[in-house]
KEBAPA-475146 format. One record per residue (C-alpha): residue number from 0; chain; x, y, z. Coordinates in steps of 0.5 Angstrom, whole numbers, plus 500, padded with zeros to 3 digits. Each point is the difference from the previous one (the first is absolute). Layout:
<sites>
<site pos="NUM" unit="A" X="X" Y="Y" Z="Z"/>
...
</sites>
This chain:
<sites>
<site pos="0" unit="A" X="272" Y="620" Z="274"/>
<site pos="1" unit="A" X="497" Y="494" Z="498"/>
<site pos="2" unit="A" X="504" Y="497" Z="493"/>
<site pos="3" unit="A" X="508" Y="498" Z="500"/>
<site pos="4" unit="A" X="503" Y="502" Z="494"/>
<site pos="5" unit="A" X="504" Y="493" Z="498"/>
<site pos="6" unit="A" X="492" Y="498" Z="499"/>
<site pos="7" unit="A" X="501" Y="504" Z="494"/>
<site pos="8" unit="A" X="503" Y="502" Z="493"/>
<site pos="9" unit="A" X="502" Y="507" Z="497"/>
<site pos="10" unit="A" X="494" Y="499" Z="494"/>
<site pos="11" unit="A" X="503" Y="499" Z="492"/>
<site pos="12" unit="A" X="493" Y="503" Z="497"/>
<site pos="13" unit="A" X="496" Y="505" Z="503"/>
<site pos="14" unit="A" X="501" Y="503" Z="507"/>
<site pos="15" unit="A" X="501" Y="497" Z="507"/>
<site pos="16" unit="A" X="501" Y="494" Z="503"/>
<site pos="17" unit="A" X="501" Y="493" Z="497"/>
<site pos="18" unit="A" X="498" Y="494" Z="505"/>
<site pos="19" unit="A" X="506" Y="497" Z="501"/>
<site pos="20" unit="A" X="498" Y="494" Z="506"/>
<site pos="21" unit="A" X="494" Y="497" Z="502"/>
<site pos="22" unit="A" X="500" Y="505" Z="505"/>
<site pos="23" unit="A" X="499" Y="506" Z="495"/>
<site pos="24" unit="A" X="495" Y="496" Z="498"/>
<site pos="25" unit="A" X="495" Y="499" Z="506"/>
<site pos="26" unit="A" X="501" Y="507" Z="501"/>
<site pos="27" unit="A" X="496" Y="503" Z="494"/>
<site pos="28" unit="A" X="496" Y="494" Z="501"/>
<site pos="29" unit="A" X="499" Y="502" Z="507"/>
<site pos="30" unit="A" X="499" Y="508" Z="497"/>
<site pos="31" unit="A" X="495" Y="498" Z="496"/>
<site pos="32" unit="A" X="496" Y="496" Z="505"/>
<site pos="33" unit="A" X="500" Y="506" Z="505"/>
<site pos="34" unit="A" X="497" Y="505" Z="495"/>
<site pos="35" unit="A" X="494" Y="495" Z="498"/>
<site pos="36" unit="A" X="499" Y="499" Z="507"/>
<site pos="37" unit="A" X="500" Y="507" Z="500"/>
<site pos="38" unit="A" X="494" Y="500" Z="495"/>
<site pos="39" unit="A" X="496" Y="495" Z="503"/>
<site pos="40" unit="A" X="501" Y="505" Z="508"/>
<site pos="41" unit="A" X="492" Y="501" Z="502"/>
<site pos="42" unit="A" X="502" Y="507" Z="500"/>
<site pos="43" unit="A" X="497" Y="505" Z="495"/>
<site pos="44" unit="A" X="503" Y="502" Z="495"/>
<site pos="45" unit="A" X="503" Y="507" Z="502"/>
<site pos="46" unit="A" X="504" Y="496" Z="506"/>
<site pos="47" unit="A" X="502" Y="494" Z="495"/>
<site pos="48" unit="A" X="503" Y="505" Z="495"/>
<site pos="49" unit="A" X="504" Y="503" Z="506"/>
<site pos="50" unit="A" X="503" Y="494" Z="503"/>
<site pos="51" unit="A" X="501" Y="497" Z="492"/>
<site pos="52" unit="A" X="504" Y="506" Z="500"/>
<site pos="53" unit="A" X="504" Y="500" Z="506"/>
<site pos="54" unit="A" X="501" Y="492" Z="499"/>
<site pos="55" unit="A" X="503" Y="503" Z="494"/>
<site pos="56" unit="A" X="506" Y="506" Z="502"/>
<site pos="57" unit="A" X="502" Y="495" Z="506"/>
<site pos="58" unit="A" X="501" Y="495" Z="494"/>
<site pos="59" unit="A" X="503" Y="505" Z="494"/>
<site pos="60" unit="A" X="505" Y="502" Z="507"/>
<site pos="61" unit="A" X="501" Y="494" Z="501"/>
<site pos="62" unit="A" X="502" Y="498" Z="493"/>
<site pos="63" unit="A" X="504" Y="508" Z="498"/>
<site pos="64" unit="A" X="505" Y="498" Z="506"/>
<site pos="65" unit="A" X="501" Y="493" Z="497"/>
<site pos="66" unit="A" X="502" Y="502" Z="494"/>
<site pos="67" unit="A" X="506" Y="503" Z="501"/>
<site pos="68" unit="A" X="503" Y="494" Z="504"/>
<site pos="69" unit="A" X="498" Y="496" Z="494"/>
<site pos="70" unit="A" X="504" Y="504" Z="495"/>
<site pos="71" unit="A" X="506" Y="501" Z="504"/>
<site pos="72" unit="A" X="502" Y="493" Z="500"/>
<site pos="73" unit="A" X="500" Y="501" Z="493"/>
<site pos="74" unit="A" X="508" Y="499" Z="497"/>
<site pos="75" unit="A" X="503" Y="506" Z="497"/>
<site pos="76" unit="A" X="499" Y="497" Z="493"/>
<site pos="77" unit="A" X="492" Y="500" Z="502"/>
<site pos="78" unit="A" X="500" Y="506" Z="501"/>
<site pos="79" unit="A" X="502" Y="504" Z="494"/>
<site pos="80" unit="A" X="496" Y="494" Z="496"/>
<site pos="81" unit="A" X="493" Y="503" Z="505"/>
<site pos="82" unit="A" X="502" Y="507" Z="499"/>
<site pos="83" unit="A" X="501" Y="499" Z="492"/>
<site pos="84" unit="A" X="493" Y="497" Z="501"/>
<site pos="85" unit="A" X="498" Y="505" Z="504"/>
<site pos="86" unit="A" X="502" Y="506" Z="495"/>
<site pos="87" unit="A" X="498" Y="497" Z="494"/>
<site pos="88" unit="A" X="493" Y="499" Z="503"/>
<site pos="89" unit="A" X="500" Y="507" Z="502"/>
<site pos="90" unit="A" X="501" Y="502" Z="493"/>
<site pos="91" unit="A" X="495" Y="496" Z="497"/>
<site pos="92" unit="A" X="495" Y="504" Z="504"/>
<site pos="93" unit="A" X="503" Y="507" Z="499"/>
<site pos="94" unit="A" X="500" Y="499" Z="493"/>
<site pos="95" unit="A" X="493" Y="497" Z="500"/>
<site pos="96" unit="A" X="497" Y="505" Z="505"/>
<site pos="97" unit="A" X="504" Y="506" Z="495"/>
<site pos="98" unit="A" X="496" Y="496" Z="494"/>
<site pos="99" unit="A" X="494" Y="500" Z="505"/>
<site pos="100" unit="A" X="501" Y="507" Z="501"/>
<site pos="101" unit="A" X="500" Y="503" Z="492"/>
<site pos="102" unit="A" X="494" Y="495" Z="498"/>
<site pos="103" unit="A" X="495" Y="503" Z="505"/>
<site pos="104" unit="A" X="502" Y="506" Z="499"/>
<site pos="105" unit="A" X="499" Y="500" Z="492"/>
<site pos="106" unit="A" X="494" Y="497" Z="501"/>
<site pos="107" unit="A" X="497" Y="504" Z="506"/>
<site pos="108" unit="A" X="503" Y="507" Z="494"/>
<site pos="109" unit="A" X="497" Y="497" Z="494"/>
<site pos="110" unit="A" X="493" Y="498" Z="504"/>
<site pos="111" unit="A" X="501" Y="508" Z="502"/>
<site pos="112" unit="A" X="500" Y="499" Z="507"/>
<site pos="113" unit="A" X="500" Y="506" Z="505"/>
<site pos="114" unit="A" X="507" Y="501" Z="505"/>
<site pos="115" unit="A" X="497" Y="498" Z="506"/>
<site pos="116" unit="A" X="497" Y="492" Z="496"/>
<site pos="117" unit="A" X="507" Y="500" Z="498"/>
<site pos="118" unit="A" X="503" Y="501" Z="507"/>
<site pos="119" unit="A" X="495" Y="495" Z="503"/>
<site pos="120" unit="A" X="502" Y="495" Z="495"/>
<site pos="121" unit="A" X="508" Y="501" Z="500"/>
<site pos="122" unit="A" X="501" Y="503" Z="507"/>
<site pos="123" unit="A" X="501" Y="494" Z="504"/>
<site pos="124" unit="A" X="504" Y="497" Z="495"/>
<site pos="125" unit="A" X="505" Y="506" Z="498"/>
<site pos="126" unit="A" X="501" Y="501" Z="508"/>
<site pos="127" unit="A" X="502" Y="492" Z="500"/>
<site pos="128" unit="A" X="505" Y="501" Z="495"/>
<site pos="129" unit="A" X="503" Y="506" Z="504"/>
<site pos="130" unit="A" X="500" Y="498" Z="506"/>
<site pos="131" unit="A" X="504" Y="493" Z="497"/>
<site pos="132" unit="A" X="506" Y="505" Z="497"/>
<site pos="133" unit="A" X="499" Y="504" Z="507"/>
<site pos="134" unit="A" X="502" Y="493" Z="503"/>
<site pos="135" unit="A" X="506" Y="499" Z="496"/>
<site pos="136" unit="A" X="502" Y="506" Z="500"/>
<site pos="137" unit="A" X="500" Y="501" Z="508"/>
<site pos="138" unit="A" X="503" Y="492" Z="500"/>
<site pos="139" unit="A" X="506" Y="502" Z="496"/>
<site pos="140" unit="A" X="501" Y="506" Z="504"/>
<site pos="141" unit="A" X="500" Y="496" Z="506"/>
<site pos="142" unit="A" X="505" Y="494" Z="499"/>
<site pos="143" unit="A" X="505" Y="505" Z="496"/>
<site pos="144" unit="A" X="500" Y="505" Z="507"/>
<site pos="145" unit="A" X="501" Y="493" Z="504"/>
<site pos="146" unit="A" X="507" Y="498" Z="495"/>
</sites>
């Protein structure tokens, strides 16, 4: 829509898009611009808030089809080391997440808290940790029926 993708680079730490160009550069200026005008709108809250948001879906848009176009000018070679990096990382965070998952749930069983604390607390997390194997699974899947 608005950016270009040889103004950015696959990023090395975190996720998204790194500035690659002067051009990258003036857009997340030009980002940032636009949502403190947005604050500063002569609007009530209600409508600034609604615009904030909206400035927000068009610009995540904007950036969620950019980065396919960035990671595909990858190299074969920098691929497999991104998809290393991606699948390290997702380890730490299963392995922090499982961790997470015993602690509070010996500390929730030895405060003596009831069934429906417990659900409250672990719930949300233990439908994350779900819901990332259904993903994996369903992937798998999906790329073996396609060879």
């Amino acid at each position: 829509m608005f950016a270009k993708a040889e103004w950015f680079s696959p990023r090395k730490f975190g996720w998204g898009l790194g500035i690659k160009s002067w051009h990258g550069a003036a857009y997340i200026v030009a980002l940032i611009a636009i949502f403190v005008a947005i604050g500063f709108l002569p609007i009530s809250g209600e409508y600034r808030t609604i615009v904030m948001a909206l400035a927000a879906i068009v610009f995540t848009i904007d950036v969620l089809t950019l980065m396919p176009k960035v990671y595909a000018k990858l190299d074969e070679r920098e691929q497999k080391h991104q998809l290393i990096a991606e699948r390290n990382a997702a380890f730490v965070a299963v392995a922090f997440m499982v961790f997470y998952l015993a602690f509070v749930s010996a500390s929730l069983a030895a405060r003596g808290a009831g069934q429906g604390e417990m659900i409250a607390q672990l719930g949300p997390l233990f439908a994350l940790v779900l819901l990332m194997a259904v993903v994996k699974g369903g992937t798998l899947l999906m790329l073996e029926r396609e060879s």
